[in-house]
C-alpha positions, 0 to 999 in steps of 0.5 A: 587465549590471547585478548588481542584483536587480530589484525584482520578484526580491527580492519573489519570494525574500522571499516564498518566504524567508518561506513556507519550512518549516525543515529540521527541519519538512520531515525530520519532515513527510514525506508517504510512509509509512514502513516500520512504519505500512505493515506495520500497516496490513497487519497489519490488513487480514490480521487481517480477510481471514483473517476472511473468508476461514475464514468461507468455508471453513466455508461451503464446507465445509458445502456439500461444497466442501472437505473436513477430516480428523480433524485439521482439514487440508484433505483435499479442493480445497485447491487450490482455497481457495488460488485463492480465497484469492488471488482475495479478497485481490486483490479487497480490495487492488485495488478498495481501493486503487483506489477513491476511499478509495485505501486498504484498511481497515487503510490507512484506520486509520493515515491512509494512502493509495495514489496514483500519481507525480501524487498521484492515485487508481489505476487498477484495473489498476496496482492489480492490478499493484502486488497481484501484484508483492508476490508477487515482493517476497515470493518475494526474500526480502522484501528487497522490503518491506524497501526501504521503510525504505531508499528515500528515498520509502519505496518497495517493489519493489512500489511500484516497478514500479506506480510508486505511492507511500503516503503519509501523507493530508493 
């Protein structure tokens, strides 16, 4: 067997030799979003459904829905602010995410997005998925949400089991 490269190899290896990024472009350009613009984007996107969300206990709080004592606790279906409370956030992160944004408004501001293992758009379903699985990020002691400085594409318990990723948009 001959050693030589073929003419038709070594057009290959220059061709890519050329297009190649240096090691310090690919450290600094990565695509995931890290730990910290993640948690301000959702800072962000908190700050807003709190918003809507004492928007709608006024409402329902002038209808005789709820119910506040003299110390401004809720006294009367508090249960039920809670279903909604966790109904609204599903909604908002799930058809967000799921849309063809693929991000929520705080998401949006920071230039991230949400996208499955092939880089493209969820579906509702593992939308809903990934929104209740933060739950369980939640209830382990957030050790869930902190995997994401840790992994090597920035990923949370959540992300995980979705099988989704947030990336940086391009």
């Amino acid at each position: 067997m001959d050693n030589k490269t073929p003419a038709s190899e070594e057009v290959i290896i220059e061709k890519v030799s050329e297009n190649s990024p240096d090691v310090t472009q690919v450290a600094t350009d990565t695509p995931y979003a890290g730990f910290w613009k993640r948690a301000i984007a959702y800072l962000i996107d908190a700050i807003l459904l709190t918003f809507v969300l004492v928007l709608l206990g006024f409402v329902f709080a002038m209808f005789g829905v709820v119910d506040f004592n003299a110390e401004g606790e809720m006294v009367q279906n508090a249960n039920l602010m809670d279903l909604v409370s966790i109904f609204v956030s599903w909604a908002y992160f799930a058809f967000m995410e799921s849309s063809s944004k693929q991000a929520t408004f705080g998401k949006m501001a920071l230039g991230i997005q949400v996208t499955d293992y092939a880089d493209q758009r969820i579906s509702l379903v593992r939308a809903t998925v990934r929104f209740f699985s933060k739950y369980l990020s939640a209830i382990l002691l957030l050790i869930g949400f902190i995997m994401i400085a840790f992994t090597a594409r920035k990923q949370g318990l959540h992300d995980f089991i979705a099988s989704t990723l947030v990336v940086n948009k391009s």
